[in-house]
PAZA-90460 format. One record per residue (C-alpha): residue in three letters; x, y, z; residue number from 1. Coordinates in steps of 0.5 Angstrom, whole numbers. Example, Ala and Ser with C-alpha at 12.3 -4.5 7.8 and 13.67 -1.06 7.14 Angstrom:
2
- ALA; 25; -9; 16; 1
- SER; 27; -2; 14; 2
***
This chain:
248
- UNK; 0; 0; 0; 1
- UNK; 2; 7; -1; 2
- UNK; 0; 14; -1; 3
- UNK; 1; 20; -5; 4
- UNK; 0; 26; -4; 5
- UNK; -2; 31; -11; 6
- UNK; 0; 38; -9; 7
- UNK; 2; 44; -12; 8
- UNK; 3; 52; -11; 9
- UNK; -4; 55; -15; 10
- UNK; -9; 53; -17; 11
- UNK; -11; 52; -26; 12
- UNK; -5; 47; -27; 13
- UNK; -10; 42; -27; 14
- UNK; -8; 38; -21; 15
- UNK; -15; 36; -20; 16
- UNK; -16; 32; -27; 17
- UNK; -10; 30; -27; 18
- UNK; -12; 26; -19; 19
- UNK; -18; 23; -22; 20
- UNK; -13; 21; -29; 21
- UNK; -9; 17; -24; 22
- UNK; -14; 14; -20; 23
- UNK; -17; 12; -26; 24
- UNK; -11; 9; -30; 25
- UNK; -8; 6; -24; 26
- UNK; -15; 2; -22; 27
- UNK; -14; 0; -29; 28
- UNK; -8; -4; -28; 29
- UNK; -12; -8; -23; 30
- UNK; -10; -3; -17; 31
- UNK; -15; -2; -10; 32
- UNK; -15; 5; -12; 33
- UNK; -18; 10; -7; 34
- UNK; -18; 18; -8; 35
- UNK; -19; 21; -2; 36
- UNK; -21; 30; -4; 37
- UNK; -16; 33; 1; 38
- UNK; -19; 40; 0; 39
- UNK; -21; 42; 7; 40
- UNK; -24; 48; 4; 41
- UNK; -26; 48; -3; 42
- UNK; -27; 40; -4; 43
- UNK; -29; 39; -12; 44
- UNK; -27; 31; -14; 45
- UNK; -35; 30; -14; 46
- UNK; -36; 36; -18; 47
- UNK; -31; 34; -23; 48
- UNK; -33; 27; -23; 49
- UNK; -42; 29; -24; 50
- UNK; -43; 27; -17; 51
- UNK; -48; 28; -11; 52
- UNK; -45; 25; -5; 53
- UNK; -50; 23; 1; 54
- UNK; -44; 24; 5; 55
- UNK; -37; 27; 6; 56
- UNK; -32; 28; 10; 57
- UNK; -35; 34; 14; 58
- UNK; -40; 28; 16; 59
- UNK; -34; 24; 19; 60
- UNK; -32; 31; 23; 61
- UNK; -39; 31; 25; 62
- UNK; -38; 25; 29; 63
- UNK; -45; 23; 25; 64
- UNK; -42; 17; 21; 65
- UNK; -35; 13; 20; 66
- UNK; -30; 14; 15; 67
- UNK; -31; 8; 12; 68
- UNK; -39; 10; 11; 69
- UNK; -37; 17; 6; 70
- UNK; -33; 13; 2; 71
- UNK; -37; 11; -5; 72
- UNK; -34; 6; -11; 73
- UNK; -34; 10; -18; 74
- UNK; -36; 7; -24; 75
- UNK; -29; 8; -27; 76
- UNK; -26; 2; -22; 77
- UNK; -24; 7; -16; 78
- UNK; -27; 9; -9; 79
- UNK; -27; 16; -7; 80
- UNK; -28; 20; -1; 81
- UNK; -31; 26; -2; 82
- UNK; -30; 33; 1; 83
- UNK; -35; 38; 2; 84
- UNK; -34; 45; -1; 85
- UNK; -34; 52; 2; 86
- UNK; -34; 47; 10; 87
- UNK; -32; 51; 15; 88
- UNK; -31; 46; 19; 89
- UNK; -26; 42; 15; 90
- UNK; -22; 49; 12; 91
- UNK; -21; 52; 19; 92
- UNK; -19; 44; 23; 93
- UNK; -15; 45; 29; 94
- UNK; -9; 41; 28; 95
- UNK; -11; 35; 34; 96
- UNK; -18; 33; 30; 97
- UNK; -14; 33; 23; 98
- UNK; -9; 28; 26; 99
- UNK; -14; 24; 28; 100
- UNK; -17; 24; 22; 101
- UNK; -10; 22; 19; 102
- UNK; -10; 16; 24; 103
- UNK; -16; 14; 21; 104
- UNK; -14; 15; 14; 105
- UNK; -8; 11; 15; 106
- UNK; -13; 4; 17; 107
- UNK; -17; 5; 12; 108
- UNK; -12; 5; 6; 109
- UNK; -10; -2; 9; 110
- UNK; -15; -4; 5; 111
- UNK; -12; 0; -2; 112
- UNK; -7; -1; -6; 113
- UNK; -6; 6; -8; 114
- UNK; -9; 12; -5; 115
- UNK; -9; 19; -8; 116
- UNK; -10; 25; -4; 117
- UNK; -11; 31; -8; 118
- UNK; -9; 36; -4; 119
- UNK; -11; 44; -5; 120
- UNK; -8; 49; -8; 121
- UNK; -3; 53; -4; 122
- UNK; 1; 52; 2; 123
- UNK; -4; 53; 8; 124
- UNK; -2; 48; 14; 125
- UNK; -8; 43; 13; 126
- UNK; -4; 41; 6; 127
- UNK; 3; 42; 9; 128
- UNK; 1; 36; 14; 129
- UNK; -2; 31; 8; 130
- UNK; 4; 33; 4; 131
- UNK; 9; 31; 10; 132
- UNK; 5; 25; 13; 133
- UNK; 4; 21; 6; 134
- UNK; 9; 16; 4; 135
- UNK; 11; 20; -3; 136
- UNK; 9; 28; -6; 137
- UNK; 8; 29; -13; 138
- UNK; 7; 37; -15; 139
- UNK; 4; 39; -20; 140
- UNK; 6; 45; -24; 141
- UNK; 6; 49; -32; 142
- UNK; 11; 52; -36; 143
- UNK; 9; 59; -33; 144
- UNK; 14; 63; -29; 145
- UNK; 9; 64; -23; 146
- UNK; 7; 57; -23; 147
- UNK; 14; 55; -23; 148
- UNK; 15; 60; -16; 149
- UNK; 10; 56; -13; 150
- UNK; 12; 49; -14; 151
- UNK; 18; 52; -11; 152
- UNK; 15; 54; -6; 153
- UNK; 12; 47; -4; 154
- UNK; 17; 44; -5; 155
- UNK; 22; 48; 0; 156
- UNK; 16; 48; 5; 157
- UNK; 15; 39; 4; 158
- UNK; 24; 39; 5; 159
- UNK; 22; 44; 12; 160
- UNK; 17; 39; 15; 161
- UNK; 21; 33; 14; 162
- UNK; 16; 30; 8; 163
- UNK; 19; 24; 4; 164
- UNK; 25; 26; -1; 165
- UNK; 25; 25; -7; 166
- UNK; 19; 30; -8; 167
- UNK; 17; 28; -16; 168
- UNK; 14; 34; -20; 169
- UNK; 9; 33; -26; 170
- UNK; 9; 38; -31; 171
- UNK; 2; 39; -35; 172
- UNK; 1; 43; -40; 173
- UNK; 5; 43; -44; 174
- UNK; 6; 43; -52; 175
- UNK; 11; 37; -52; 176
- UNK; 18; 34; -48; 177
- UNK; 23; 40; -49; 178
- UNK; 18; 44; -46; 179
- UNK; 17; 40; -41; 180
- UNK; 24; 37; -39; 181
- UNK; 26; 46; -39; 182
- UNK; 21; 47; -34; 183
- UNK; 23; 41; -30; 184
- UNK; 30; 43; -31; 185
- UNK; 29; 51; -28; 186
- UNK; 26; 48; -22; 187
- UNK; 31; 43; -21; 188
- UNK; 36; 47; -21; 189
- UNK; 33; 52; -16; 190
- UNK; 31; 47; -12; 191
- UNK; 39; 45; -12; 192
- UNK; 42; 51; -10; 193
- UNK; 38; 53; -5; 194
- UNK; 36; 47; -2; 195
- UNK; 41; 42; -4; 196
- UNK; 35; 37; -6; 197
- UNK; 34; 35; -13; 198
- UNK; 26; 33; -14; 199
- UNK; 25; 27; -21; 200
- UNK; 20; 29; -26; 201
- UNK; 15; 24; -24; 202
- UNK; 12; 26; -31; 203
- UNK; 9; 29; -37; 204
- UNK; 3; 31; -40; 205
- UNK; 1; 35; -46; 206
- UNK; -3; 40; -46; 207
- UNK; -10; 38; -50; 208
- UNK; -16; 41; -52; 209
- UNK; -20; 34; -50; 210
- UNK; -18; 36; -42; 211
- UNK; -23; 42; -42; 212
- UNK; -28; 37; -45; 213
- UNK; -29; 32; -40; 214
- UNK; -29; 37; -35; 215
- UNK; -35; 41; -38; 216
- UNK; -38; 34; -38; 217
- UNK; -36; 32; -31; 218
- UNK; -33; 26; -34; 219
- UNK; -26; 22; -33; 220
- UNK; -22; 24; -38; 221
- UNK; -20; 16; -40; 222
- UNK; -28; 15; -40; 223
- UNK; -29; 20; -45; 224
- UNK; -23; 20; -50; 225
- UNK; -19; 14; -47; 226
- UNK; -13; 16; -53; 227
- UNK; -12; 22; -53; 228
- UNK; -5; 25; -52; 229
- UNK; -7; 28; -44; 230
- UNK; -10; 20; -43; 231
- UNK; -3; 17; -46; 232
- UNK; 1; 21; -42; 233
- UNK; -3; 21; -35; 234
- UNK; -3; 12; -36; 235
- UNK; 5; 13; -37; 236
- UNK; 5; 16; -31; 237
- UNK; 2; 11; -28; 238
- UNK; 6; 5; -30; 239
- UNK; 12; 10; -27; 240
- UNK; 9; 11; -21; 241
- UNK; 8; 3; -20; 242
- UNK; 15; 1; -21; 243
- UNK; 18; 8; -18; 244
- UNK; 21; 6; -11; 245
- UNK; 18; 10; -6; 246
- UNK; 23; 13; -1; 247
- UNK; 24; 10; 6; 248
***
């Protein structure tokens, strides 16, 4: 079993997509998926994905139900369990309760294989903690210079809280591998000279028009155009990720 953290500086670098690609791909390898929305604040895994979910985490905090009990099985092959949008009960959660919550987290995903936590935009303290508490971070950037600053930003503050090391970083959005391998190679070398850490580059993925479409469908991207160029790209990054060691 392992656990990733997917993060990155700002929002807009498809991070969230990208989430639901790799879950989906990687149930297709005959994985136990389950993707977990670690959003405290502005959950939307069940909006991308067209669902209504009876229950979510804020039920959990609640005290109403379970952890096990939020969860739902999607059609695509993996569980999710959903957050809730606009929650202040989970975007303003004291330290003490979000470590219970990562107690019972870490026995549910027991059951998984793989468990993908989309964590939310930024460098708040809520997605710091999920990033140094799972086995692996995975950040999510583009080729823009403000994306790449903040990429650097989570990447340094993930060194400072002791997270697991290497960090992998997936550059999205772009127009092909030369693109791609530069930005890494910016944020790299940053992260060299001011760091003395190098992150790997866990992936690449090519901008494409059919992204945008399964999302205004609220459809997964390998549901609805399963050979695209962003769907070949997110399943290599799958097959990476299952033969990638993930630090000790």
């Amino acid at each position: 079993m392992s656990i990733h953290a997917i993060a990155s500086g700002k929002g807009g670098v498809g991070k969230t997509m990208l989430a639901i690609t790799l879950a989906h791909a990687l149930a297709r390898r005959r994985r136990r998926v389950l993707l977990v929305d670690g959003d405290l604040g502005l959950a939307n895994l069940d909006i991308q994905l067209g669902l209504a979910p009876a229950r979510d985490l804020s039920d959990v905090l609640a005290g109403r139900i379970a952890l096990p009990a939020a969860i739902i099985a999607h059609a695509a092959g993996f569980d999710l369990l959903p957050g809730r949008s606009g929650s202040g009960a989970l975007a303003g959660l004291a330290p003490g309760r979000l470590e219970m919550l990562l107690e019972d987290l870490r026995a549910l995903a027991g059951g998984y294989d793989e468990v993908l936590i989309d964590c939310g935009a930024g460098l708040a303290a809520a997605t710091r903690r999920l990033a140094a508490w799972a086995d692996g971070l995975l950040v999510v950037t583009n080729g823009e210079p403000t994306s790449l600053t903040d990429a650097y930003a989570v990447l340094k503050l993930h060194a400072g809280d002791g997270g697991a090391w290497p960090a992998g970083v997936i550059v999205n959005q772009v127009i092909g591998r030369r693109e791609a391998t530069r930005t890494h190679a910016t944020l790299a070398r940053a992260c060299r000279g001011f760091l003395q850490r190098t992150p790997r580059l866990a992936g690449i993925v090519r901008a494409d028009p059919h992204v945008a479409d399964a999302i205004r469908h609220q459809t997964p991207l390998l549901t609805r155009h399963p050979t695209c160029l962003a769907a070949q790209d997110i399943d290599a990054v799958a097959e990476q990720m299952l033969t990638t060691a993930i630090p000790a």
